[in-house]
N, C-alpha and C positions, 0 to 999 in steps of 0.2 A: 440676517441683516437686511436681505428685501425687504421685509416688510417691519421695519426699523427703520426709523430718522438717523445715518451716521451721528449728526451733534449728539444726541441722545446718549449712544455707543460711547462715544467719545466721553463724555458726561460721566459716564457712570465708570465705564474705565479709569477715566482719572482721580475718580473720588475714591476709588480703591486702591491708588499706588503711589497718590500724591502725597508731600508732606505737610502738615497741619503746620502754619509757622506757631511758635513758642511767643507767649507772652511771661513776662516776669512783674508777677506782683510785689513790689519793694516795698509797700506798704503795710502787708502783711507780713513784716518780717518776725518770727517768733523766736526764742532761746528758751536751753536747759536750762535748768540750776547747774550752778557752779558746784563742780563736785571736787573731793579729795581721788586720785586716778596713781598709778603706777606708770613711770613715760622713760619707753626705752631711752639710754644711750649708744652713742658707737663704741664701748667699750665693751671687751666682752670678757667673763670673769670663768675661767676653764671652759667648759662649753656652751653656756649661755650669754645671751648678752645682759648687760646689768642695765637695771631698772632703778630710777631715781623716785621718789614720791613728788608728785608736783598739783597742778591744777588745772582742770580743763569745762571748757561748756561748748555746748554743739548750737549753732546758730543755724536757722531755717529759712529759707524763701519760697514760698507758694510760687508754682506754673501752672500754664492752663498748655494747650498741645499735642504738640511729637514729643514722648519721653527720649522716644530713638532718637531724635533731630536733637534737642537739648545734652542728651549723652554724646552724641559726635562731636557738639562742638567745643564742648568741657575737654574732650580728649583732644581737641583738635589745637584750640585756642588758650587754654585757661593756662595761666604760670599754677595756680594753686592745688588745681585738681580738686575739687570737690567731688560729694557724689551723687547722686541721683536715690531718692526714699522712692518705693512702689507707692506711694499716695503724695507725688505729685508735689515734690518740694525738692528743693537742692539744699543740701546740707554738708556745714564743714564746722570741723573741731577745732577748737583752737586750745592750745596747750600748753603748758609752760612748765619747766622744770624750778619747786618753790612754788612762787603766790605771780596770780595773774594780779595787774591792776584796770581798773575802771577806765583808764584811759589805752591802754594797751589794746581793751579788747573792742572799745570805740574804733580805734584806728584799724584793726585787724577786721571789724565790722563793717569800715566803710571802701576799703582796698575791698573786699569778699564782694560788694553788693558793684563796684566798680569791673571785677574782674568779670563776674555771672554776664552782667551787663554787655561787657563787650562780645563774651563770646556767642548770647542769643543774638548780636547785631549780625553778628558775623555770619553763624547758621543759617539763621531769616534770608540773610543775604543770599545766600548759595542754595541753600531750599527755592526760595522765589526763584531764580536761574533754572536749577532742575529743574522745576512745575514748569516753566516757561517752553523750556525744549521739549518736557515730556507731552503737553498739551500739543504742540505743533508738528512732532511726532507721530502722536495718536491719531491728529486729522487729517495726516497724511496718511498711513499706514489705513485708516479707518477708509479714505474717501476711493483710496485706490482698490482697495477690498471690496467696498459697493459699485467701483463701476467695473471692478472684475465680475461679481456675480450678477448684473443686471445684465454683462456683455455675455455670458453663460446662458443667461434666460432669454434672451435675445438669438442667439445662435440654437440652440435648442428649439425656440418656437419656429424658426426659421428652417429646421430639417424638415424632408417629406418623407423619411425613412419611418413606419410604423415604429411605436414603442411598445417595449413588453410590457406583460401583466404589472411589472411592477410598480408599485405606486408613485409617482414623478408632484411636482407641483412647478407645474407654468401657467404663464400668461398668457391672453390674448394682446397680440401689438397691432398695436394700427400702424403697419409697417410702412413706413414714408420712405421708401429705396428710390437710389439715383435712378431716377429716368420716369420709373415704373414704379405706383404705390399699390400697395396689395393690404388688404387685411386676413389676417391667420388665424384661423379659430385656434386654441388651444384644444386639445387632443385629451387634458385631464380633468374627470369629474369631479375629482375631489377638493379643487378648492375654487371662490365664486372668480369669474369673469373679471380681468381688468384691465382695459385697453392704454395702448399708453405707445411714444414715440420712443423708439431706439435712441440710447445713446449714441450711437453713431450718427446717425440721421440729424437728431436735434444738433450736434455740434457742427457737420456739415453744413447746416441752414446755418446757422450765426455764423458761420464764415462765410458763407454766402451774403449773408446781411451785413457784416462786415466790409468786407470786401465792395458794397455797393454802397456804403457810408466814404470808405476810404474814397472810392470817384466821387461822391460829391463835395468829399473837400478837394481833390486837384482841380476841378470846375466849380469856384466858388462863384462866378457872373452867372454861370446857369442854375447852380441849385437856389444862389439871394431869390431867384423868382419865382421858387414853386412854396405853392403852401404845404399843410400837413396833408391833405388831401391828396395835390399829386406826386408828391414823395411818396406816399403809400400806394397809389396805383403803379407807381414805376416799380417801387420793389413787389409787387405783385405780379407783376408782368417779369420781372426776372426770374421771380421763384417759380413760377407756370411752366418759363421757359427751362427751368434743370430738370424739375419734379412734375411728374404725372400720376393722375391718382389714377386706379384701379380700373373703376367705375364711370366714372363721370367727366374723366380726361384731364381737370383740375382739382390739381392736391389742396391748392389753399385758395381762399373766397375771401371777398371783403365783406366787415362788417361794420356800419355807422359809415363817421369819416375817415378814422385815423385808424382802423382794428382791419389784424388780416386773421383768417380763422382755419383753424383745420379740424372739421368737424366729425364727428364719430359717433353714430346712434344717439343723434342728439344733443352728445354732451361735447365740449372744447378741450383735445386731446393738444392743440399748440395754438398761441397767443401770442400775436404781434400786433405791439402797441408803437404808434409816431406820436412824439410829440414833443416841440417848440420850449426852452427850458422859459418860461414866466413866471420863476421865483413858486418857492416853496406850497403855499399853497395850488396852484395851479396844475401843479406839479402830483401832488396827493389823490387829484382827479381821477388824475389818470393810471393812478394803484387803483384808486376805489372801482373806476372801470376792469380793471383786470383781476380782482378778487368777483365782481359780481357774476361773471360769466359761468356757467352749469359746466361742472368738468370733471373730469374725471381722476381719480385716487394719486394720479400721477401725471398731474399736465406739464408741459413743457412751454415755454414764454420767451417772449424778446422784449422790455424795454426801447426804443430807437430816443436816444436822448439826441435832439436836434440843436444845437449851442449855433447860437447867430445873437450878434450886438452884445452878446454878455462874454467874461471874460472866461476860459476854460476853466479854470480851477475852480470861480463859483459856482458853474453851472454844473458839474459834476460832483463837488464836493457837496451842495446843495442837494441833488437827487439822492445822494447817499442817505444823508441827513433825512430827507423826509421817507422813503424806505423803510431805516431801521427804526425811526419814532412814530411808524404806520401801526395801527392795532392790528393788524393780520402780520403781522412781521413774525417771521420764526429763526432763523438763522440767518447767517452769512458767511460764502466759502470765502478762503484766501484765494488771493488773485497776484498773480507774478505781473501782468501791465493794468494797474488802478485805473489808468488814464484811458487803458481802451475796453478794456470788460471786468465786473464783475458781477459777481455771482451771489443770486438770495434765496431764501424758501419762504416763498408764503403761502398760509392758507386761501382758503374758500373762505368768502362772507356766510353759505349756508352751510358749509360741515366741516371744522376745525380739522378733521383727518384727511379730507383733500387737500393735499399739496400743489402747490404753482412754484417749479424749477425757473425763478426770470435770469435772465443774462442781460443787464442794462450796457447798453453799445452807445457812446457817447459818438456825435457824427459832428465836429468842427467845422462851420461853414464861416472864415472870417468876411471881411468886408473892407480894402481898403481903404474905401471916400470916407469912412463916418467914423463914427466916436462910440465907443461904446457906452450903451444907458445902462441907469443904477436900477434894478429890479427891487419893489419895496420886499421886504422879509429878506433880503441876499447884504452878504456883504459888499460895501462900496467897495468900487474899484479905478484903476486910471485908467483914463482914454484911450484907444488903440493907435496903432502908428499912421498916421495918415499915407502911409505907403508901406509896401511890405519890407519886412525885418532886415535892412542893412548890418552890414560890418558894426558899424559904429552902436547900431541898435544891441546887436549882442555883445560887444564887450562890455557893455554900459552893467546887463544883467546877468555878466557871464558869474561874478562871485557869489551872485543868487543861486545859479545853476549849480553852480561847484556844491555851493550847501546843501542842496536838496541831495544831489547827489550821495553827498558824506553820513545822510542819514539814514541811508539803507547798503553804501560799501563804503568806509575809509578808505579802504585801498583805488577803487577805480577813481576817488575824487582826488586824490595824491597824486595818482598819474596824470589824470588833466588839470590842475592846476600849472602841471608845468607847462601846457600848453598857450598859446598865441592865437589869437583868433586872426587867420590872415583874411580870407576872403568870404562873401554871402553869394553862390553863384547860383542864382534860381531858389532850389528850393536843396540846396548843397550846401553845406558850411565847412569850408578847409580850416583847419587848426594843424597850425606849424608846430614841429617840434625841434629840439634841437639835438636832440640824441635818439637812434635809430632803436634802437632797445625800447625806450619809452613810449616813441611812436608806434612800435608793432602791439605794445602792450594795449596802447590808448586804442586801436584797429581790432584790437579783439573783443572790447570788452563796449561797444559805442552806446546802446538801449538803452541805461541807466542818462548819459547824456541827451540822449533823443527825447525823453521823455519827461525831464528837467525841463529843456526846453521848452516841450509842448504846453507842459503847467506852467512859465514865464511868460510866452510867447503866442500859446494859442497858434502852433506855426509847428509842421511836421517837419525839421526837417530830416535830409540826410548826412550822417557824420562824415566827411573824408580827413586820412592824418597823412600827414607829407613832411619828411625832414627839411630843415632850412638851414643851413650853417648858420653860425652864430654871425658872424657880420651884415647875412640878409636881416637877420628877424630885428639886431639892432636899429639898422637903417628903417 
């Protein structure tokens, strides 16, 4: 699976266990001839049961599909019970003791194509749900699988203990360790050379780069005044300050204005990109800059999305957008906070098997003298608060928040709803409750609301819940 794209994995795994939803061709419905037939009674005459002469024709519907999925849901759904033919048709007899008529078997025709019908609704239904979890499943199961074996290959290149004759396959890592960077040959000749950043290490640096985003939005007077330029020297200067390279005392260098680089025999083992959200195209620039860069089979990347005068939600939802409708675009992992990273694979503009791991870090710099401008290609948006987010500001947008909320938990949106916005202290927002049960629930559970807000509000805050007797919250 190293040397595997997970999605891929995942891909191909699913197409082998997923279920093919059922289509029902009604149009092709076909029938027997009406036959003369023998049709039990519940009578039974000494040991047999007795058999009346009557009439019967078998009525057919083409499927396309899961025969297994269409069979569950017959048995699952259907009053009729039909049955399932090996070529791909659902079939049922209709029978009568005597003479059918023309209008009996119309109506016993149109219940059968009625009944069929519900039950493919039904299957599709619960089919799509299973694929849905098996999918989300698989890229779990799959993703944690790949940074199990890469953290194997990783600790492996990182022993000094001689290996036996046995034949091994590792890497060369261009090992970026806290403090101190080292590069480690690999030890095995059996497969070529490929230098590349720990997982550990690259996640470490994007908290690191995180972590130097989050200070520039507590200091939004200091960061309004720096450009892309010296944003990228400062965080240059902080990563210098954790990491040291090997060789040459600095692990990462700058490249252009806005590119910080960490270089390895030439080619670009990590990629950090600043830059300013200026609507969708401007935006692509600065993919196309980070595909063009010589890198190696497995490079690792930062996006730094810098949001100032624009509103959060466009300028992140925006970067997403231009991203995944990028020609070098390969995937995209799930991300548990949208709003503070996520995660893509893109290729190389010279060799579609080189990989660039980005991790796009949105960095919220508000403003509160000015108004927020409309970026052309971005959705319009409303003005900003001409001061920062009061009481009165969030209640205004608290049933916004609750709904964002309701669309990834009902249940923690149920718990604040019951909530009261009492106070905006800083960059604190207390929300009253009026039963302690609810309030310790709403105290457990706060991210989803923090980050509701940030997408309203363009404004981190922090959750606090406090009970209030009912005659406080009245008054």
């Amino acid at each position: 699976m190293v040397q595997q794209q997970p999605n891929e994995v995942v891909e191909r795994v699913f197409r082998r266990y997923s279920h093919e939803l059922v289509g029902l061709d009604s149009n092709g419905i076909s029938r027997s001839q009406v036959k003369v037939t023998s049709i039990k009674t519940d009578k039974w005459v000494g040991d047999t049961v007795e058999e009346l002469p009557g009439q019967a024709v078998t009525v057919r519907i083409p499927f396309t599909g899961s025969k297994e999925l269409l069979q569950y849901g017959l048995l699952a759904y259907s009053a009729l019970k039909p049955t399932v033919s090996d070529d791909s048709a659902v079939e049922l007899t209709i029978q009568s003791q005597g003479r059918l008529t023309a209008s009996t078997i119309n109506s016993r025709v149109a219940e059968f194509i009625s009944d069929v019908s519900g039950c493919v609704t039904k299957a599709n239904a619960d089919a799509a749900q299973f694929n849905a979890q098996l999918r989300s499943a698989l890229r779990s199961k799959v993703y944690d699988r790949k940074d199990l074996l890469d953290d194997t290959a990783d600790l492996d290149a990182a022993l000094t203990i001689p290996l036996t004759s046995i034949a091994t396959q590792a890497r060369v890592e261009v090992p970026v360790q806290r403090k101190i960077v080292r590069v480690q040959e690999s030890k095995s000749s059996s497969s070529p050379t490929e230098p590349h950043v720990s997982r550990q290490i690259y996640e470490d640096v994007i908290r690191t780069l995180s972590s130097f985003g989050r200070a520039m939005e507590r200091l939004p007077d200091t960061a309004r005044g720096l450009g892309e330029e010296a944003i990228r020297d400062l965080a240059l200067f902080v990563l210098n300050a954790n990491y040291e390279g090997a060789a040459t005392g600095e692990a990462f260098n700058g490249a252009g204005k806005t590119d910080i680089l960490l270089n390895y025999q030439n080619r670009s083992a990590f990629i950090g990109e600043f830059k300013f959200w200026g609507g969708p195209k401007a935006f692509s620039s600065a993919i196309n800059q980070l595909c063009s860069y010589t890198t190696w089979r497995d490079t690792k990347a930062a996006l730094i999305l810098l949001v100032k005068d624009v509103r959060a939600t466009t300028a992140i939802e925006g970067a997403d957008q231009a991203i995944r409708s990028h020609p070098q675009f390969r995937e995209a992992r799930p991300s548990d906070r949208p709003m503070e990273r996520r995660d893509y694979v893109l290729t190389s503009n010279t060799d579609s098997e080189r990989l660039i791991s980005v991790a796009l870090l949105p960095v919220v710099i508000p403003d509160p003298r000015s108004k927020v401008v409309e970026i052309p290609g971005a959705t319009p948006i409303a003005a900003s608060f001409p001061s920062p987010p009061s009481a009165v500001d969030v209640r205004r947008v608290w049933p916004d928040v609750i709904a964002r909320v309701s669309r990834n938990s009902k249940r923690i949106a149920a718990v604040y709803r019951d909530g009261v916005i009492n106070s905006v202290e800083g960059d604190v927002l207390v929300v009253s409750f009026r039963s302690a049960v609810i309030s310790s629930l709403a105290a457990d559970h706060p991210q989803p609301v923090v980050d509701a807000l940030y997408e309203e509000l363009g404004v981190r805050f922090a959750v606090t819940c406090q009970v209030v007797p009912r005659s406080s919250q009245d008054s």
